[in-house]
C-alpha positions in Angstrom: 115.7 294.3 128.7 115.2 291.0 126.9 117.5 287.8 127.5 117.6 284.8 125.7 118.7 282.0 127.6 119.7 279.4 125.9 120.1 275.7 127.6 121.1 271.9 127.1 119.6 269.0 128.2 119.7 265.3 127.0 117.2 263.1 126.4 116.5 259.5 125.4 114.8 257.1 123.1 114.5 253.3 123.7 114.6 251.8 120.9 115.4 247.6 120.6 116.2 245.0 118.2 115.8 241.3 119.4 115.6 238.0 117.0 111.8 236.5 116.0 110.9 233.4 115.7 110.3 234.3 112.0 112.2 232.5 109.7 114.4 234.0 106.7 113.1 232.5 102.9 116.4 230.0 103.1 118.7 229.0 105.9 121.7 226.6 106.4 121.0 223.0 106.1 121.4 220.0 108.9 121.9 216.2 107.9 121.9 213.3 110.1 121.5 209.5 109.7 122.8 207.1 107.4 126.7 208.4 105.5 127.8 206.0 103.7 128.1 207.7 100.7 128.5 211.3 102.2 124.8 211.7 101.8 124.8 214.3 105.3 127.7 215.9 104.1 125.7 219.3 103.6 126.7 222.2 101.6 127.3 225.2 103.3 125.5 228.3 102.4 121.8 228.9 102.8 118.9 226.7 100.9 115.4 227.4 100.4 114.3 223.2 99.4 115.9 220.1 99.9 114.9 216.7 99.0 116.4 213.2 100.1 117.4 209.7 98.2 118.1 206.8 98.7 121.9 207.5 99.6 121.8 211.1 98.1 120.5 214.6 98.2 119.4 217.5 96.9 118.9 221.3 97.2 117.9 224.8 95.9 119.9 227.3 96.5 118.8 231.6 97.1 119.5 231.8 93.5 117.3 228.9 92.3 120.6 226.6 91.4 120.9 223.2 92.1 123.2 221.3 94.3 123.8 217.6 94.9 126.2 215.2 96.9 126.2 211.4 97.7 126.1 208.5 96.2 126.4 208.9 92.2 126.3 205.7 90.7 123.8 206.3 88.1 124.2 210.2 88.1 121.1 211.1 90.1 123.9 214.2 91.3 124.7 215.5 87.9 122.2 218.1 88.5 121.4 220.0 84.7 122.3 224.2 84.6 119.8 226.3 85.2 117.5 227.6 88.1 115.0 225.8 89.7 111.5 226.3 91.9 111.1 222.7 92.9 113.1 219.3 93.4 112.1 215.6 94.2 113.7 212.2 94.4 113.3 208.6 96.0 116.1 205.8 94.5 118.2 206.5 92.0 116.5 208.9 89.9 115.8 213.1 90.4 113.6 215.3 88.9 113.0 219.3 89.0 110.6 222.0 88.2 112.7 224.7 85.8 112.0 228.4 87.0 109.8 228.4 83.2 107.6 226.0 84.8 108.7 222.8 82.8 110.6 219.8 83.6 113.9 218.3 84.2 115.0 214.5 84.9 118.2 212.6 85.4 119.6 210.0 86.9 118.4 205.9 86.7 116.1 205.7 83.5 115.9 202.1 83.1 111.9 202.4 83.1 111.8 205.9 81.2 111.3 207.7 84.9 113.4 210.9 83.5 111.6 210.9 80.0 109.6 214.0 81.6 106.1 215.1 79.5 106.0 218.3 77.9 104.1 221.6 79.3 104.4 223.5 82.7 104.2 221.7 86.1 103.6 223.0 89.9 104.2 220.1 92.2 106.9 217.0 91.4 107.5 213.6 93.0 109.7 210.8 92.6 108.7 207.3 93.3 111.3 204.0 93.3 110.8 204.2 89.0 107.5 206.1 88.7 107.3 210.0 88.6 104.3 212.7 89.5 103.5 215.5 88.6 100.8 218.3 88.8 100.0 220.6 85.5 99.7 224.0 86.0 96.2 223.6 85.2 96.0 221.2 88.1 95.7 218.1 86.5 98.1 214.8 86.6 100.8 213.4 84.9 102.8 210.0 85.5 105.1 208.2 83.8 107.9 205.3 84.2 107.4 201.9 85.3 103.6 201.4 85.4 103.4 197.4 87.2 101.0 198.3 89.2 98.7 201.3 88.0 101.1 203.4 90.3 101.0 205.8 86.7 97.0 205.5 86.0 96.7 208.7 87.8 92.8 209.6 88.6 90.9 212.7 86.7 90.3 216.0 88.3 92.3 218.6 89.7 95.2 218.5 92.6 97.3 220.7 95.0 99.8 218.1 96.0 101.6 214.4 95.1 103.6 211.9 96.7 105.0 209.0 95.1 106.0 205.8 97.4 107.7 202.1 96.1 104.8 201.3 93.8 102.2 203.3 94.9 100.7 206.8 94.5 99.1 209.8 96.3 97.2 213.1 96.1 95.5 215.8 97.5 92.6 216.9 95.4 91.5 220.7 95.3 88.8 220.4 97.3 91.5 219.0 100.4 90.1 215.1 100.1 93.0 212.6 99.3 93.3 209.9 96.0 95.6 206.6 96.7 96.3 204.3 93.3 99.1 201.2 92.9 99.8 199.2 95.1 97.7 198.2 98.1 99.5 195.4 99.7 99.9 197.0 102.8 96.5 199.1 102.6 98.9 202.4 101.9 96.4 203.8 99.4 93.8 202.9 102.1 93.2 206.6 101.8 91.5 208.4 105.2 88.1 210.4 105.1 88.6 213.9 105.7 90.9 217.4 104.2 94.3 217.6 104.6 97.2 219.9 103.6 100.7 217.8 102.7 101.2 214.5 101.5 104.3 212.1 101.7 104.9 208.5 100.8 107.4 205.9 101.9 108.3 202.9 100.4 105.1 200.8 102.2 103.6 203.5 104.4 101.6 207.0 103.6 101.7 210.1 105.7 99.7 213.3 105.9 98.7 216.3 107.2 95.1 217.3 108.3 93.7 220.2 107.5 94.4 221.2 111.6 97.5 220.4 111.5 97.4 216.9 112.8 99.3 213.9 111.4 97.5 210.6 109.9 99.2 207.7 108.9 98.6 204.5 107.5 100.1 201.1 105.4 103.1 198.9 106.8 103.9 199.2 110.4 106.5 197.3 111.1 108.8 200.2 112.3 105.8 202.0 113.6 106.7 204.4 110.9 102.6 205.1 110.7 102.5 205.9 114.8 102.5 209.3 114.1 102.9 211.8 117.0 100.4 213.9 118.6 100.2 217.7 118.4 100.0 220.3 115.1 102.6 220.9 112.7 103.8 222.9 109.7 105.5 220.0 107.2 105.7 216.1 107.2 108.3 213.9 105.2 108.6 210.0 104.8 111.7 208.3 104.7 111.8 204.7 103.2 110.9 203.5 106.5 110.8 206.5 108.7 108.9 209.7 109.2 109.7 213.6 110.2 107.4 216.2 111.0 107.8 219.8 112.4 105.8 221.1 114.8 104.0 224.2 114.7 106.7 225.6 117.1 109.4 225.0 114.5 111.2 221.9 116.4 111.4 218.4 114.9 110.2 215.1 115.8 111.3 211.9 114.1 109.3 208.1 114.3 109.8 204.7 112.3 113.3 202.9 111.4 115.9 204.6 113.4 119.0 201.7 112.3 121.2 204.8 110.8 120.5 207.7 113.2 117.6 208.9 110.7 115.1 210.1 113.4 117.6 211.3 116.0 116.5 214.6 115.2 118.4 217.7 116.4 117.8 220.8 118.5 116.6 224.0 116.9 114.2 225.3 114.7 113.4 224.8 111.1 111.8 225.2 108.1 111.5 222.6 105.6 112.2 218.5 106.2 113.1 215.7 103.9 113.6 212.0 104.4 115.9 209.6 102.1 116.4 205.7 102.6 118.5 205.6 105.9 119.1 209.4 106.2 117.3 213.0 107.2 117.5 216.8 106.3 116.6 220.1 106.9 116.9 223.2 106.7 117.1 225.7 109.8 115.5 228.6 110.8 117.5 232.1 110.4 115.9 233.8 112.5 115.3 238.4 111.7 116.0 240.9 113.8 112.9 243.1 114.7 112.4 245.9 116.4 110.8 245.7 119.8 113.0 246.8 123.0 116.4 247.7 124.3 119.2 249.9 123.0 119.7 253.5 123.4 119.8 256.4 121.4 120.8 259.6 123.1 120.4 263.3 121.2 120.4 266.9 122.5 117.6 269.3 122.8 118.3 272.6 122.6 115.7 274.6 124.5 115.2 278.8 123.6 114.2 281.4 126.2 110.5 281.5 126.9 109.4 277.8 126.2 110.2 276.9 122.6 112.1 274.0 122.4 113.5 272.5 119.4 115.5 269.3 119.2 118.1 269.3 117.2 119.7 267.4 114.0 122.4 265.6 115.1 124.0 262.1 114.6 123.2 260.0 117.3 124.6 256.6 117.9 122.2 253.5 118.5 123.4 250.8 120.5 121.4 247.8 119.1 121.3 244.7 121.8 121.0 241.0 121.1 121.7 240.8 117.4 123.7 242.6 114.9 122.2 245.1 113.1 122.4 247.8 110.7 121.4 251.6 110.1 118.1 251.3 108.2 117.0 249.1 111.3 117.6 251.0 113.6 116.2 254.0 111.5 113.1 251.8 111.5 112.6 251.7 114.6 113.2 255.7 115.0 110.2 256.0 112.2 108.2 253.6 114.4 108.3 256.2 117.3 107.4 258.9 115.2 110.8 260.7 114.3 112.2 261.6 111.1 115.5 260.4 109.9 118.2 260.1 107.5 120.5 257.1 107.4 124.0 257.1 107.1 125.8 255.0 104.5 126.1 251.6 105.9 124.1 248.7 104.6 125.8 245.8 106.0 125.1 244.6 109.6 127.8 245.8 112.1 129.3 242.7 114.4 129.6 245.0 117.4 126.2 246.3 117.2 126.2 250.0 117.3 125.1 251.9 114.4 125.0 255.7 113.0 122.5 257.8 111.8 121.0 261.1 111.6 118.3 262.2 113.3 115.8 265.2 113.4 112.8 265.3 115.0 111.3 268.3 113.8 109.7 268.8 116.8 109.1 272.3 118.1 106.8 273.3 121.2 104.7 276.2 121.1 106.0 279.5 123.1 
């Protein structure tokens, strides 16, 4: 006589969610330095680019709209309607690149510095009353106060600007930087070699090499050209100061520190701006990915003479380190080879335990 025996057993899968070091396209923003005019007063809510003034400042929201807050004396806040890719300033005068690819200006105008040219522009910058910018076809434009030549921008084609007191900066296509204006303090001295970013201060020039070193050079009476050592990701010059991040995401801060403005603060980040007297920046957020710890527990149901099937039930996954929700948790299930359907639940749970269905489909031979 045949039996069937039929028996339980449970088994289970490790499955685990911690946070990278891989930052989210916008995060919150951190200000220090300088307040006077509420110029570190940040927003809350995430940014994704940020730009500092002389007493002001600037950001892009997810959704591409502006924001601004500080000193207002000539309106350099009022930021225009719209959505936005890019945004610059220096004194008392702001400009942006519209989401069409043309241009916005406001603020101080008393040397035509917001009269912005027609077209489409990639790449902005706002000197003390001079402005920059690159044409989508890689060329330059400059306009406002001109004393100097800081506007008598060079032929060819460019990647990135920078626009100091009275003088002017860019990276050419082939890496190799262009310095025009003023020279008094040799800060369009420009170095031999390739490099990747390009800020200027009032007097001083900073930029990054193609390895991710800094170079600096022009007035040093701060030492706001003794840049550090090491790689990094982004550099920004303050009127007097400078701020880099390094390639591990922290932040280092050199120059004119008489407001605070290179005290620079624990964490990681993601983009760095520097204004008269004050600093900003945006954090890291950082995203949960699968990789260790966390249980998921189901049932296999095994049949008489060897042929085991496991069987669809909802199982509950116990995520450890961050909050998490149902599609990342079924992610990590697909990732070890199971089948799945999610339950309805698409924002993350606080106490980090999430549903789902599962079903292996698995079935060993007889």
């Amino acid at each position: 006589m045949n039996s069937r025996i039929s028996t339980f057993a449970m088994f289970a899968i490790i499955v685990t969610v911690t946070l990278s070091a891989t930052a989210r396209a916008a995060g919150p923003l951190v200000g220090w330095g300088a307040n006077g005019f509420g110029q570190i007063n940040v927003p809350a809510g995430a940014f994704t680019a940020v730009a500092a003034g002389n007493s002001y400042s600037l950001a892009i929201r997810p959704n591409r709209t502006l924001v601004g807050w500080g000193y207002n004396g000539d309106g350099q806040i009022n930021v225009p309607a719209g959505t936005f890719t890019a945004v610059a300033t220096r004194l008392y005068h702001s400009l942006a690149i519209s989401s069409d690819g043309t241009l916005a200006g406001w603020g101080y105008n008393g040397e035509g510095q917001i009269n912005v040219p027609a077209g489409t522009f990639t790449a902005i910058a706002a000197g003390w009353y001079h402005s920059l910018a690159i044409r989508s076809d890689g060329t330059l434009a400059g306009w406002g106060n001109n004393s100097v030549g800081q506007i008598n921008v060079p032929a060819g084609t460019f990647t990135a600007v920078a626009a100091g007191y009275l003088h002017s900066l860019a990276i050419r296509s082939d890496g190799t930087l262009a310095g025009w204006g003023n020279n008094g303090n040799g800060q369009i001295d420009v170095p031999a070699g390739t490099f990747t970013a390009v800020s200027a201060g009032d007097y001083h020039s900073l930029e990054m090499r193609g390895d991710g070193t800094l170079a600096g050079w022009g007035y040093n009476a701060s030492g706001q050209i003794n840049v550090p050592t090491g790689t990094f990701t982004a550099v920004a010059a303050g009127a007097w100061h400078g701020l880099a991040i390094r390639t591990d995401g922290t932040l280092v801060g050199w120059g004119l520190n008489d407001g605070g403005q290179t005290d620079v603060p624990t964490g990681l980040f993601t983009a760095i701006a520097g204004g008269g007297a004050h600093s900003l920046a945006i954090r890291v957020i950082p995203i949960p990915t699968v990789s260790a710890r966390g249980l998921i527990a189901m049932t296999v149901l095994v049949l008489g003479a060897g042929a085991a099937v496991l069987t669809r039930r909802r199982a509950t996954a116990r995520i450890l380190g961050a909050p998490i929700n149902s599609a990342v948790a079924a992610a990590a299930l697909s990732s070890l080879g199971f089948s799945h359907s999610v339950l309805a639940e698409p924002a993350p749970v606080p106490s980090q335990t999430v549903a789902l269905n599962v079903d292996s489909g698995f079935v060993s031979p007889t």
